[in-house]
C-alpha atoms as a printed R data frame, in Angstrom:
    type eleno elety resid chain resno        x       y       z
1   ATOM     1    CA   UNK     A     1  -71.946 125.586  74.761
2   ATOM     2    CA   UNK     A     2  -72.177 122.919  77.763
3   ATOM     3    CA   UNK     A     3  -72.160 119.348  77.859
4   ATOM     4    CA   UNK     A     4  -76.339 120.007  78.996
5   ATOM     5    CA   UNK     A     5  -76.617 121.231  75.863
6   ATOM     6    CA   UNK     A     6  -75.450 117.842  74.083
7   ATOM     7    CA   UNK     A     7  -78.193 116.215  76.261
8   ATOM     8    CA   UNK     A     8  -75.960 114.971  79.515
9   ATOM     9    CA   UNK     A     9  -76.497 116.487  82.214
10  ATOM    10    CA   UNK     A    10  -73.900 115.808  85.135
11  ATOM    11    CA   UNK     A    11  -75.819 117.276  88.122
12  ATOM    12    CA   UNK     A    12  -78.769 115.640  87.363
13  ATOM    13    CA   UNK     A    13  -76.689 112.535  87.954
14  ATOM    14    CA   UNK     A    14  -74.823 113.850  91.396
15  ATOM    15    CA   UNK     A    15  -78.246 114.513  92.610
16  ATOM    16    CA   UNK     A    16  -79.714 110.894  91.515
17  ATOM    17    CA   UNK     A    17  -76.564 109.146  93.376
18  ATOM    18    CA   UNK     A    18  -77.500 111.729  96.749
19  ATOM    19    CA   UNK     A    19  -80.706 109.897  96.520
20  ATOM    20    CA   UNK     A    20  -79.959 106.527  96.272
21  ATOM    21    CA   UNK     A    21  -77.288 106.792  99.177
22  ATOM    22    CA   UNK     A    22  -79.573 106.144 101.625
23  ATOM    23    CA   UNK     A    23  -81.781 102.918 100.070
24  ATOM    24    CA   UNK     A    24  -78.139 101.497  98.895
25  ATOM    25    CA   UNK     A    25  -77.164 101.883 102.715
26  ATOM    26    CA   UNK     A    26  -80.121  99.757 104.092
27  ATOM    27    CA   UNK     A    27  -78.572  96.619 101.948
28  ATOM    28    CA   UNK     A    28  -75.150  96.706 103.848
29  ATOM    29    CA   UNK     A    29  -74.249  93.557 105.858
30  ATOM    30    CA   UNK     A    30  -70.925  93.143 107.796
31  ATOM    31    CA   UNK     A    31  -67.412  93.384 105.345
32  ATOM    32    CA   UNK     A    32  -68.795  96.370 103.560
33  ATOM    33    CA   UNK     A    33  -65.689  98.872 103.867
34  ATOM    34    CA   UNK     A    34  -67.125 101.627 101.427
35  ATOM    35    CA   UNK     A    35  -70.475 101.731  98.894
36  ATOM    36    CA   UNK     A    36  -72.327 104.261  96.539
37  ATOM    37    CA   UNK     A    37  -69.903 107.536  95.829
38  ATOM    38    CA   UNK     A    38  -66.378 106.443  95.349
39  ATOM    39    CA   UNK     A    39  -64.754 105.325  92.610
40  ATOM    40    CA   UNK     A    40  -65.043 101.904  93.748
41  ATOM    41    CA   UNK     A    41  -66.705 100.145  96.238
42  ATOM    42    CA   UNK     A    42  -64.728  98.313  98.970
43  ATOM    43    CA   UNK     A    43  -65.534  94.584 100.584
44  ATOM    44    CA   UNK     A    44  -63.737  92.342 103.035
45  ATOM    45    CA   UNK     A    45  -64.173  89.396 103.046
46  ATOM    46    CA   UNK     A    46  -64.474  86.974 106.494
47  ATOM    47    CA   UNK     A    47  -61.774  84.581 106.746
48  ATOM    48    CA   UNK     A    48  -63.063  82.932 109.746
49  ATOM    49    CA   UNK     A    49  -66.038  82.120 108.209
50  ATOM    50    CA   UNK     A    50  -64.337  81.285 104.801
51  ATOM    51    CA   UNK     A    51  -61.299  78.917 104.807
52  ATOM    52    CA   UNK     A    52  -59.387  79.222 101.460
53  ATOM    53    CA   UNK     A    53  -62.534  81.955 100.137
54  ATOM    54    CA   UNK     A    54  -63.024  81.510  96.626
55  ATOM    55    CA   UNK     A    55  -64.710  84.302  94.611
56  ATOM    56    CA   UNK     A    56  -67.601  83.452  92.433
57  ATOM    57    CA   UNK     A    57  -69.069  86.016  89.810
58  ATOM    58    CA   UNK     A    58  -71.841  86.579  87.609
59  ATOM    59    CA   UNK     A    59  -72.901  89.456  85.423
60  ATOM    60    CA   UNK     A    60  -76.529  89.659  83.800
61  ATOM    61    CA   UNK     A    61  -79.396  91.728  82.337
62  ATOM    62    CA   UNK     A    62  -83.516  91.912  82.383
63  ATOM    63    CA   UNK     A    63  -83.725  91.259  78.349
64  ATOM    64    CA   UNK     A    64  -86.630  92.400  76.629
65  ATOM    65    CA   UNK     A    65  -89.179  92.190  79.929
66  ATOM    66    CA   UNK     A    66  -88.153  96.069  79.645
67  ATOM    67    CA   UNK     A    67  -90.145  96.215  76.952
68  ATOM    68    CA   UNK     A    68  -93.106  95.257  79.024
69  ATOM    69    CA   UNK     A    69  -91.633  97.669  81.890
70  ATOM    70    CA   UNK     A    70  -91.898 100.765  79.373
71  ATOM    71    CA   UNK     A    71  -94.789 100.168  77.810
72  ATOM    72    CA   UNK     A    72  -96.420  99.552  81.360
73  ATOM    73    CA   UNK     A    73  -94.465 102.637  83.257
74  ATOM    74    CA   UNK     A    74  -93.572 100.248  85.867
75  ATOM    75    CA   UNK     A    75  -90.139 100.355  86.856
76  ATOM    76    CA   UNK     A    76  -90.001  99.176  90.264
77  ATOM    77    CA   UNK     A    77  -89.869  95.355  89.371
78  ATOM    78    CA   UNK     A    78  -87.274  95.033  87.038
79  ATOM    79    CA   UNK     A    79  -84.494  96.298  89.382
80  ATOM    80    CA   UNK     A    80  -85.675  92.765  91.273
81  ATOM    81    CA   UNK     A    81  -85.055  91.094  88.355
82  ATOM    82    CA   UNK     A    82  -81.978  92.162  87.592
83  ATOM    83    CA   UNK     A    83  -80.996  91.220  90.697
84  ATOM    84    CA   UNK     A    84  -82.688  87.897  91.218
85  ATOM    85    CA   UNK     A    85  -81.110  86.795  87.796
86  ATOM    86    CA   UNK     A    86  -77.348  87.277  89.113
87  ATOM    87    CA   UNK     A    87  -77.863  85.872  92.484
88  ATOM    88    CA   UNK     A    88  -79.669  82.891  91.566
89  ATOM    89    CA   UNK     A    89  -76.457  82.254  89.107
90  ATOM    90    CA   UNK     A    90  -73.776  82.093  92.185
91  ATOM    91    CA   UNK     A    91  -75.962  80.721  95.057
92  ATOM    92    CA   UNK     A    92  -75.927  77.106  92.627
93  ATOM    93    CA   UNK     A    93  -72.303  76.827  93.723
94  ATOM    94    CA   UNK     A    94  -72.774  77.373  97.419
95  ATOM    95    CA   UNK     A    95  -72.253  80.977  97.464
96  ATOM    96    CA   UNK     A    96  -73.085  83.674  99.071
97  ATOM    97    CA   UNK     A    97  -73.625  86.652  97.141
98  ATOM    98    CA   UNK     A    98  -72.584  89.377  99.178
99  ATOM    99    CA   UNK     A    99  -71.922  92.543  97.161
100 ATOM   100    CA   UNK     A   100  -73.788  93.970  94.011
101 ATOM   101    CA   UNK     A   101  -73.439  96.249  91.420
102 ATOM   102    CA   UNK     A   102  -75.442  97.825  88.212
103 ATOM   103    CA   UNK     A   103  -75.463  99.448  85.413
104 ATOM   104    CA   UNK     A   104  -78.247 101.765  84.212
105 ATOM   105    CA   UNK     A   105  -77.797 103.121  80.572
106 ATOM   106    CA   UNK     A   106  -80.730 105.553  79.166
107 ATOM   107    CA   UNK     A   107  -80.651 108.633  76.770
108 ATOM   108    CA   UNK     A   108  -81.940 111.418  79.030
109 ATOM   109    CA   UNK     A   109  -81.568 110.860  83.054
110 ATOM   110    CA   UNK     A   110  -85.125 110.767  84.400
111 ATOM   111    CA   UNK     A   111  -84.907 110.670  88.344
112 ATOM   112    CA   UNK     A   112  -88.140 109.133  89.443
113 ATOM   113    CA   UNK     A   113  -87.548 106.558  87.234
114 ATOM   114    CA   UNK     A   114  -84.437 105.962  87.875
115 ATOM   115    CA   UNK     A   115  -85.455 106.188  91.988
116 ATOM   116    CA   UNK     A   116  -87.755 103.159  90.733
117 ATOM   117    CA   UNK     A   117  -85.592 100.789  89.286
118 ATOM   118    CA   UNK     A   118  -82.828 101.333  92.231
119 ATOM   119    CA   UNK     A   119  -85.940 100.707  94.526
120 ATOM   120    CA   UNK     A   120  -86.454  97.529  93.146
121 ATOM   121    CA   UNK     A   121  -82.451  96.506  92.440
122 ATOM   122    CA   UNK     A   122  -82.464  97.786  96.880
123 ATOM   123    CA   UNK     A   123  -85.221  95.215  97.732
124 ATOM   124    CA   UNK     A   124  -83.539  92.513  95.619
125 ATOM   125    CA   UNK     A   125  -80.217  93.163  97.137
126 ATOM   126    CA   UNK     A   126  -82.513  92.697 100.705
127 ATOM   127    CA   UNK     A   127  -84.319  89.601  99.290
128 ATOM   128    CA   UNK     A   128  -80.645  88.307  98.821
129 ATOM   129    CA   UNK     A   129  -79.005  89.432 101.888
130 ATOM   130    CA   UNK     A   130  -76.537  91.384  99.226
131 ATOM   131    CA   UNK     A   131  -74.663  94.962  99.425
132 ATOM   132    CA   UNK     A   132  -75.653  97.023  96.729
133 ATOM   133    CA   UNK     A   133  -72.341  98.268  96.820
134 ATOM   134    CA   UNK     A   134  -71.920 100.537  93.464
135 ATOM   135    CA   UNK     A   135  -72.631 101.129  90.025
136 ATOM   136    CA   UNK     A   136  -73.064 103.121  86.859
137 ATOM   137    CA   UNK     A   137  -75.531 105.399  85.628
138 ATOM   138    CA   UNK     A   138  -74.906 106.740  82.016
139 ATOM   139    CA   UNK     A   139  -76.693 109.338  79.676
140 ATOM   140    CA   UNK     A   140  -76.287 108.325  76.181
141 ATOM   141    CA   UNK     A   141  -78.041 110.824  74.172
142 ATOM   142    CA   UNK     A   142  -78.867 109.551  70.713
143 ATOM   143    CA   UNK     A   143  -78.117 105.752  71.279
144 ATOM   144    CA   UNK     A   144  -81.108 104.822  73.537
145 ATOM   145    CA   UNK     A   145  -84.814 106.114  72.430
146 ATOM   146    CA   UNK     A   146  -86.580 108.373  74.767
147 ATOM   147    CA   UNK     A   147  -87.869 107.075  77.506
148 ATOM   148    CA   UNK     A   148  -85.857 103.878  77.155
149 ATOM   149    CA   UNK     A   149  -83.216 101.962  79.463
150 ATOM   150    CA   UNK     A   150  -80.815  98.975  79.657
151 ATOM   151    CA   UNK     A   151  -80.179  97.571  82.663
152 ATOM   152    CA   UNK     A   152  -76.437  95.202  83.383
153 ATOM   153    CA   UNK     A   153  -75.933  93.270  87.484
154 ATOM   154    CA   UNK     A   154  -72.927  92.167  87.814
155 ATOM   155    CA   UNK     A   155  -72.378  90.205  91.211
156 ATOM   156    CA   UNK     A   156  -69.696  88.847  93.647
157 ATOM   157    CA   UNK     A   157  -70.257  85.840  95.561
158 ATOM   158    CA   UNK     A   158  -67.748  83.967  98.314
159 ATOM   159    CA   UNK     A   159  -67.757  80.070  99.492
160 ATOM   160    CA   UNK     A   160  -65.006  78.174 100.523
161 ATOM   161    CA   UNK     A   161  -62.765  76.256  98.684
162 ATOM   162    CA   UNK     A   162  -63.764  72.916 100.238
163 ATOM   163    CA   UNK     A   163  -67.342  73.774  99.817
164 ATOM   164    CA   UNK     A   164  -67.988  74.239  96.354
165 ATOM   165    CA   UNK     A   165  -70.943  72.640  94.979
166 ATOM   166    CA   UNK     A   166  -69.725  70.765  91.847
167 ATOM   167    CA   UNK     A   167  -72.118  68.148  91.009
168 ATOM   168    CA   UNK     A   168  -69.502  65.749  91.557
169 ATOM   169    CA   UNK     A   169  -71.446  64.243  94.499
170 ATOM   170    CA   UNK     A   170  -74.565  63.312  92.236
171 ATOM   171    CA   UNK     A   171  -74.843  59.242  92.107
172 ATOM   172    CA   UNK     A   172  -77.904  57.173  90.146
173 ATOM   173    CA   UNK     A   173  -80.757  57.227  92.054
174 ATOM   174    CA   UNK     A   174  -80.564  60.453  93.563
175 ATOM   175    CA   UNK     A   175  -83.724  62.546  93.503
176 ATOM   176    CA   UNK     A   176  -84.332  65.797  91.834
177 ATOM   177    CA   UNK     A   177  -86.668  68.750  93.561
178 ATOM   178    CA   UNK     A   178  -87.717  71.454  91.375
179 ATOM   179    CA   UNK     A   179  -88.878  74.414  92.939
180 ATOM   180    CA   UNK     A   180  -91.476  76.445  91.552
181 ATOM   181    CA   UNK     A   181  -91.209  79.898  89.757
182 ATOM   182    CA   UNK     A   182  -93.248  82.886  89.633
183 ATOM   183    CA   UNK     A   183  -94.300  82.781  85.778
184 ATOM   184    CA   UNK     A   184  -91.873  83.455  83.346
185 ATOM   185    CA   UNK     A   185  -88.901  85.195  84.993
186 ATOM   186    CA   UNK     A   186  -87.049  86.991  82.924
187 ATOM   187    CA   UNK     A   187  -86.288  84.485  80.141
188 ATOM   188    CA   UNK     A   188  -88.468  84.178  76.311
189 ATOM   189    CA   UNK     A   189  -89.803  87.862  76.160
190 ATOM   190    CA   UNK     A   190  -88.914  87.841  72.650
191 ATOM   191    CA   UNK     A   191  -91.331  85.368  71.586
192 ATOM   192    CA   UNK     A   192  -93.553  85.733  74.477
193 ATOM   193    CA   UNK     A   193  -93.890  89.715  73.278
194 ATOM   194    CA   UNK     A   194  -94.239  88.286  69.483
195 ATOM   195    CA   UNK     A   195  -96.980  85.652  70.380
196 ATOM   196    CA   UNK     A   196  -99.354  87.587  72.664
197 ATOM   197    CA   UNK     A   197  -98.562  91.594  71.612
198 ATOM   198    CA   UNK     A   198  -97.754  91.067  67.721
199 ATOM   199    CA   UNK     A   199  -99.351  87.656  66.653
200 ATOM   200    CA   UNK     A   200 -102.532  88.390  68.467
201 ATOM   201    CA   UNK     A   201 -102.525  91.597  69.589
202 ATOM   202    CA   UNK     A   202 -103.362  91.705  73.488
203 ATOM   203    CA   UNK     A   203 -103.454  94.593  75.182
204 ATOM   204    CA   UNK     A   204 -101.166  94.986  78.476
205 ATOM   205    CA   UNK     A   205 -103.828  96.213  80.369
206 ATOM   206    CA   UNK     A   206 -106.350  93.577  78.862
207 ATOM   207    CA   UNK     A   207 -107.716  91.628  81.614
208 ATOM   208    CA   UNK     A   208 -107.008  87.738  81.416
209 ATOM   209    CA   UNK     A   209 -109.639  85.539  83.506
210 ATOM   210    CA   UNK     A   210 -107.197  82.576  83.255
211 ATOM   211    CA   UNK     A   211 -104.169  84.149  84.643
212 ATOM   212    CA   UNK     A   212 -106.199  86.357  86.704
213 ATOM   213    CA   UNK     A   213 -104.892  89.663  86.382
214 ATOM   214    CA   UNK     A   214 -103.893  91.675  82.950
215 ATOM   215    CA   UNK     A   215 -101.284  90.502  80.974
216 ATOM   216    CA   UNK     A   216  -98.908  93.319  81.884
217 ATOM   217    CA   UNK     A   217  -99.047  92.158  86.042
218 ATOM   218    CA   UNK     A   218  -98.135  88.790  84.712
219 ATOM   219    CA   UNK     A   219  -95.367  89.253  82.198
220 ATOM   220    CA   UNK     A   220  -93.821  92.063  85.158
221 ATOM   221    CA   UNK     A   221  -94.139  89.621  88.028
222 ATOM   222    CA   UNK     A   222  -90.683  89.454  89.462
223 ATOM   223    CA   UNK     A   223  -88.672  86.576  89.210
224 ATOM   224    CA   UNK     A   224  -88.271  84.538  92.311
225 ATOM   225    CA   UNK     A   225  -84.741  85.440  95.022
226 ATOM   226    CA   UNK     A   226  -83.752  81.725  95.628
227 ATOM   227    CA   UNK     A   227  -80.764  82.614  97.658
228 ATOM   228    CA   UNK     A   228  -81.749  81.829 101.109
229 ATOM   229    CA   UNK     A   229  -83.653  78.496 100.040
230 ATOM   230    CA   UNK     A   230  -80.611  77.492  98.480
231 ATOM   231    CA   UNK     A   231  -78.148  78.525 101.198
232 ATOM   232    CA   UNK     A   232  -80.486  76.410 103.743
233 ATOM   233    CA   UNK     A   233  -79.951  73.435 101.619
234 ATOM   234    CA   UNK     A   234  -76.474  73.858 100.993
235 ATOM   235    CA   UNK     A   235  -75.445  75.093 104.751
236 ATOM   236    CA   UNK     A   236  -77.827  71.853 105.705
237 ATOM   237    CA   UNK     A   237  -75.399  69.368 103.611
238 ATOM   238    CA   UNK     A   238  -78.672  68.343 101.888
239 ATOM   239    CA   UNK     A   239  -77.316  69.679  98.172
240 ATOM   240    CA   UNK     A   240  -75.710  67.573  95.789
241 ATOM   241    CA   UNK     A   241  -76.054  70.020  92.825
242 ATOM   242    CA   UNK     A   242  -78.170  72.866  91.757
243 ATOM   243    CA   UNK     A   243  -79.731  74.545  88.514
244 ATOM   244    CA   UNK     A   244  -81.019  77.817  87.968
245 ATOM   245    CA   UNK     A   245  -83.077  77.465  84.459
246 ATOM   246    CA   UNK     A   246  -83.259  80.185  82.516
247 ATOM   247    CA   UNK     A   247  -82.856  80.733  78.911
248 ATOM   248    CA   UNK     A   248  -82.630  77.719  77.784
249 ATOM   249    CA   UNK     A   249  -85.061  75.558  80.088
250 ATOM   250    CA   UNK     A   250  -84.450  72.723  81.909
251 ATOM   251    CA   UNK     A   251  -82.856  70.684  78.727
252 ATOM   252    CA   UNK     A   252  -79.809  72.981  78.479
253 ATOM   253    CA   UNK     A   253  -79.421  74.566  81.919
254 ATOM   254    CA   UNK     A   254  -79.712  70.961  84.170
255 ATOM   255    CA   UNK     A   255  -76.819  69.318  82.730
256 ATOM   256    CA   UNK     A   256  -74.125  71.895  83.446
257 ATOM   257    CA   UNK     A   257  -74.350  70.867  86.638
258 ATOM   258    CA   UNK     A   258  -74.280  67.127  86.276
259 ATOM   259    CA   UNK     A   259  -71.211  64.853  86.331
260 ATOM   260    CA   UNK     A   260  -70.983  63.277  82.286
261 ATOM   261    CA   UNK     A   261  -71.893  60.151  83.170
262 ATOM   262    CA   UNK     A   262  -75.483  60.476  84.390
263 ATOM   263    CA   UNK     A   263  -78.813  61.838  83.339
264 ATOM   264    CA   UNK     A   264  -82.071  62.900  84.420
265 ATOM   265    CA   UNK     A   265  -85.086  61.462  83.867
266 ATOM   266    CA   UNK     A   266  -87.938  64.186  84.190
267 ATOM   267    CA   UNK     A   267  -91.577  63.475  85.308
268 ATOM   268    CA   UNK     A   268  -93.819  65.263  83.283
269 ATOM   269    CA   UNK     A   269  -97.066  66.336  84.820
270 ATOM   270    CA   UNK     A   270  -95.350  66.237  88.512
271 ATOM   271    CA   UNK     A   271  -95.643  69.632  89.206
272 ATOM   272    CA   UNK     A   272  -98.197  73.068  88.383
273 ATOM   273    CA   UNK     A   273  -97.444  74.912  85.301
274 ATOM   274    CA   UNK     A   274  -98.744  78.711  85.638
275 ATOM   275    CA   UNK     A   275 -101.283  79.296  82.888
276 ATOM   276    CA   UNK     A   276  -99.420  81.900  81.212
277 ATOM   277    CA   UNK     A   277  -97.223  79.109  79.428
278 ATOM   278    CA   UNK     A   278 -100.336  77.313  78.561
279 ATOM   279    CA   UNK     A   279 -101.346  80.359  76.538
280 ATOM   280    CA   UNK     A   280  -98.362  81.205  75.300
281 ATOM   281    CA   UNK     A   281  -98.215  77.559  74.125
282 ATOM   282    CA   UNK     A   282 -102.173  77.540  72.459
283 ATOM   283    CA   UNK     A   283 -101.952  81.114  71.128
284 ATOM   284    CA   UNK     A   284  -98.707  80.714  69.374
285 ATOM   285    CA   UNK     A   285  -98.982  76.897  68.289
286 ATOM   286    CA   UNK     A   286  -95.393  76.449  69.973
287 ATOM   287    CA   UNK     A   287  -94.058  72.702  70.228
288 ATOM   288    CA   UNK     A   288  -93.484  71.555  73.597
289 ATOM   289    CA   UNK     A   289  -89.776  70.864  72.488
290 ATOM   290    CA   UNK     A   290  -89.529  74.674  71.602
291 ATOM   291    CA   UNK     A   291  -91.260  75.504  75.385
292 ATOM   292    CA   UNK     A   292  -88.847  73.601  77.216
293 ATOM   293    CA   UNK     A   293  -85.720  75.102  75.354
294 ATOM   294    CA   UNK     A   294  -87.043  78.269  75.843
295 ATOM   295    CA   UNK     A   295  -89.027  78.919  79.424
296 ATOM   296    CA   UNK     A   296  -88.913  77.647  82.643
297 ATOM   297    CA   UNK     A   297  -91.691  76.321  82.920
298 ATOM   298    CA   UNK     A   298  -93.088  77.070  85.676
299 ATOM   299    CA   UNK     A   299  -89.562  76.084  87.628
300 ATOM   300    CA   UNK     A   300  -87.213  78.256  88.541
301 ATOM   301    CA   UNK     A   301  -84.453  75.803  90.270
302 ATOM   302    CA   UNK     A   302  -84.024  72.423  90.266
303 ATOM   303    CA   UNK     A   303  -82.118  70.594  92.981
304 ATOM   304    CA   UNK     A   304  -80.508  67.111  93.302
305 ATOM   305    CA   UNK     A   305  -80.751  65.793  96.639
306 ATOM   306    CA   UNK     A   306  -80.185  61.915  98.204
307 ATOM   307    CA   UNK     A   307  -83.249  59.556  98.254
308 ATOM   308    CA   UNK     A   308  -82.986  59.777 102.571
309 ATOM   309    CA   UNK     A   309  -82.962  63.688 102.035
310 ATOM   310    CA   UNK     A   310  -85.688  63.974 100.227
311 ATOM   311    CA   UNK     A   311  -88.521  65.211 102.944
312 ATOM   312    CA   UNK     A   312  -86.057  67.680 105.123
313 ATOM   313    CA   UNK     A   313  -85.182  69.061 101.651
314 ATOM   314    CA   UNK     A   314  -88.986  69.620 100.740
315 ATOM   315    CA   UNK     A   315  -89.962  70.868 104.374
316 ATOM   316    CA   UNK     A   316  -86.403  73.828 104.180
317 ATOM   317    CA   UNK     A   317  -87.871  74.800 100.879
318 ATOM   318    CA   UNK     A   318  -91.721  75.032 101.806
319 ATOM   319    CA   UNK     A   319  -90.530  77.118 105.095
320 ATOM   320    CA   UNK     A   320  -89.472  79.667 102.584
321 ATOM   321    CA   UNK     A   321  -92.772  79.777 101.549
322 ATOM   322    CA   UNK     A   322  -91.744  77.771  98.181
323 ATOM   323    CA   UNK     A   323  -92.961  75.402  95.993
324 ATOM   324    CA   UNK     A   324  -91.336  72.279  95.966
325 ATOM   325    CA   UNK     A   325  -91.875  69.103  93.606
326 ATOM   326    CA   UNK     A   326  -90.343  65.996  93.448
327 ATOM   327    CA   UNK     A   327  -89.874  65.701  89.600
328 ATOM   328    CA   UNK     A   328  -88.171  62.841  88.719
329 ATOM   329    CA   UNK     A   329  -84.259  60.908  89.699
330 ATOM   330    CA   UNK     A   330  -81.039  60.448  88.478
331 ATOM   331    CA   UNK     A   331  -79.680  56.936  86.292
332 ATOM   332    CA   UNK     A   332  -76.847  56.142  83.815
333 ATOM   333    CA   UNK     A   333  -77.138  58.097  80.399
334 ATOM   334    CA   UNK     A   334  -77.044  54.252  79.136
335 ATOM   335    CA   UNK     A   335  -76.135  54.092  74.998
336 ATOM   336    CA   UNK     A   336  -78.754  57.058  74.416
337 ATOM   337    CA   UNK     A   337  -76.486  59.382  76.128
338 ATOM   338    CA   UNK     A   338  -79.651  61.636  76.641
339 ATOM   339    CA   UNK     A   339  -79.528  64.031  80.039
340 ATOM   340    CA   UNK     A   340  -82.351  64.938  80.094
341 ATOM   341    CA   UNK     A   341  -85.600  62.359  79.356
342 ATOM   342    CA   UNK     A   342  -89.005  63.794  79.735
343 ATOM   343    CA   UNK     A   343  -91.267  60.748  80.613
């Protein structure tokens, strides 16, 4: 009897790391010390251009979009995703994200797949001028179904002590930028899947004239690597706080990063919605106050800037070929103690 026989097979896995050596080894950047193939994976970091380096961390997953990846045999996105949902988490408090690692689970090893979703987790890492620095890959036999995977990112990010971006800078009157995502991200699969696969039946490969593609190109489209628009802003002394909204939308995810006092008031209508949230919306009868709480939205970040900031701020973003929107400003929560107002 070997362990093969139980459904693991171990050099299967040596020869999946042999392959990845070489894509994980285009991501390094300066401070890497060792990557893929030891038992841990080794980073210094720059204490010339950190004083007092603080480490900043963030672990994530893709959710159910991997339904959408299996059903679709596309694996080459997700890996983005995985990525772009870690990254976007640390760059909000002025850091740089400079060493990543994952975690693919699955019941049977299948290399080109596997290839795929480390080809997409590489040109993530490159969107994000991140390491890919290690990770896991485990056969579970039994606990995933065939042709199934689970994908965990966990990242490390480094700013300096003095630099953190609290929020504690934000004043009334301040103006807040949202900049625009690529559809849904990778947040609401769950009752995106349930309204346009199970409620009404759509087929993946149907072709939808209002989004323009079939549904399964849209609900893969990778979400958006905000890192270096960010960093611009930050390294710029432009930011006074940042949001990444994910699950949760812009009600819950926006005030985590505002000081107690103060709220947003929201424009409605001041920037594009992509269609796909319109439909979701129609198709499923969903309540805008449901929408918000549960997509983006067709934003991705949200920024606070200073009124005489404003047009540098707009003009950094758009020169990362970003959409930018000036959505709405900052006041006194007043006896309401609302955050977040939609107007």
């Amino acid at each position: 009897m070997k362990y093969s026989d139980a459904g693991v097979n171990i050099d299967r896995g040596n020869a999946f790391v042999e392959r990845i050596k070489s894509a994980a080894r285009s991501t390094l950047r300066k401070g890497v010390l060792s990557g893929i193939g030891g038992f841990a994976g080794l980073f210094e970091i720059d204490r010339k251009k950190y004083r007092h380096p603080v480490i900043v961390t963030s672990t994530d997953g893709v959710g159910t979009k991997l339904k959408i990846a299996f059903a679709m045999g596309v694996h080459d996105t997700v890996g983005i995703d995985l990525v772009a949902m870690n990254v976007n988490d640390v760059v909000v408090n002025g850091a740089e994200p400079v060493a990543f690692l994952d975690y693919i689970a699955t019941s049977r090893l299948k290399l080109g797949i596997a290839e795929d979703i480390v080809k997409g987790i590489v040109n993530g890492c490159r969107q994000a001028d991140c390491s890919l620095l290690g990770g896991e890959t485990a056969e579970l036999p039994g606990f995933y179904a065939n042709d199934e995977y689970d994908l965990a990112g966990f990242v490390i990010g480094v700013v300096g002590k003095n630099k953190i971006l609290t929020g504690s800078d934000v004043r009334p009157g301040d103006v807040l930028i949202g900049i625009g995502s690529s559809g849904l991200h990778s947040n609401g699969y769950s009752l995106a899947r349930y309204v346009l696969l199970e409620k009404k039946r759509i087929k993946l490969n149907a072709y939808i004239d209002e989004l323009g593609c079939r549904l399964g190109e849209e609900l893969l489209r990778p979400t958006i690597i905000y890192v270096r628009t960010i960093l611009a802003l930050f390294n710029g002394n432009l930011l006074k706080a940042a949001a990444h909204i994910t699950g949760g939308g812009i009600p819950d995810n926006l005030p985590r990063v505002l000081p107690g006092k103060y709220g947003a008031v929201i424009r409605t209508g001041s920037w594009q919605v992509p269609p796909v949230f319109s439909m979701i919306k129609k198709l499923g009868s969903v309540d805008q106050t449901e929408m918000l709480r549960t997509f983006n939205n067709g934003l991705g970040m949200i920024v606070v800037v200073g009124k005489d900031s404003v047009d540098s701020a707009v003009r950094i973003i758009r020169s990362q070929r970003q959409r930018a929107y000036v959505i709405g400003e900052m006041r006194h929560s007043g006896k309401s103690k609302r955050r977040v107002e939609f107007v």
